[in-house]
N, C-alpha and C positions, 0 to 999 in steps of 0.2 A: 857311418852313413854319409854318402856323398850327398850335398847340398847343392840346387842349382840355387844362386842368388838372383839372378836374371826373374826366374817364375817366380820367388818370393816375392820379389821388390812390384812386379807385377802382379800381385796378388793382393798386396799392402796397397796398390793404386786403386786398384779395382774398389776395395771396403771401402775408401776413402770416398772415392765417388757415390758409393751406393748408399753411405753413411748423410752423406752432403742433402742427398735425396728424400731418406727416409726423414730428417732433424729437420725439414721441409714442408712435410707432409704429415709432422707429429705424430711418426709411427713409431710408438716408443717398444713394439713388439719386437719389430726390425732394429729398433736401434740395439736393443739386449742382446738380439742373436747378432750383431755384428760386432757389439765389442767381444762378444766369446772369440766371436771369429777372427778377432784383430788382434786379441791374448795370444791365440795358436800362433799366427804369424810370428808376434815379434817374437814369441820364444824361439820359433824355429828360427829365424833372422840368426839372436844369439847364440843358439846351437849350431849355425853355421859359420861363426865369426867373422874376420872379415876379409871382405872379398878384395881378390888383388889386378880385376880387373877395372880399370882404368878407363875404360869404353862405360860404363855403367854412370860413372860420374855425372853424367849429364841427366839421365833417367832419376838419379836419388835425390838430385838438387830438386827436379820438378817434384817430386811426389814430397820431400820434404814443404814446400812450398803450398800445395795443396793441401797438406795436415796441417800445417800453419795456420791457413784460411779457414778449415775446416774448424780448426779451435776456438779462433776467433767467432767462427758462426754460434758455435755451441755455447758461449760464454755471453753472446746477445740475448741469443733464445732463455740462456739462465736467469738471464739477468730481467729478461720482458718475465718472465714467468713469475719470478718471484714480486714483480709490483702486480701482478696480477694477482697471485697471491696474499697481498696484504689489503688491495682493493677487495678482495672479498672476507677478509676477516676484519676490516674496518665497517664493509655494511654488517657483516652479522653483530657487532659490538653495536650499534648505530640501531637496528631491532629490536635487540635486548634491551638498550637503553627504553625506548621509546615504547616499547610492548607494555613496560610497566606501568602506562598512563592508560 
């Protein structure tokens, strides 16, 4: 099976975008069905191995770049959620305490 790597790499940009949006908007429905969608990708990616065009290099630099950013968003949003997180299992310990009186 012939592999265009051009449509892939364009494909991986597209998630990446739509991903940025949805991890934005706390749509964690969208985000499930976009990592499927982003597993498919990079398999086919690796099933296409690598490409020997040369003209593309500039296009992988940017979308690498954007998944960079992309990571780092997601690792903020992790990171806010989980002190969110503990703010609310510290009120409920703080109820429990306090209920008992």
């Amino acid at each position: 099976m012939r592999f265009n790597h051009k449509t892939l790499y364009k494909s991986l940009h597209d998630i990446t975008i739509r991903t940025g949006k949805a991890l934005g908007e706390n749509d964690f429905e969208m985000l499930v069905l976009l990592g499927e969608e982003h597993e498919n990708i990079m398999n086919e990616l690796k099933q296409a191995g690598l490409s020997d065009d040369f003209d593309m290099l500039g296009m992988i630099n940017e979308i690498k770049n954007e998944v960079d950013k992309l990571a780092a968003q997601m690792e903020r949003k992790r990171d806010e959620t989980s002190r969110e997180l503990k703010k609310i299992g510290n009120g409920k310990k703080l109820v429990a305490a306090y209920g008992r009186f």
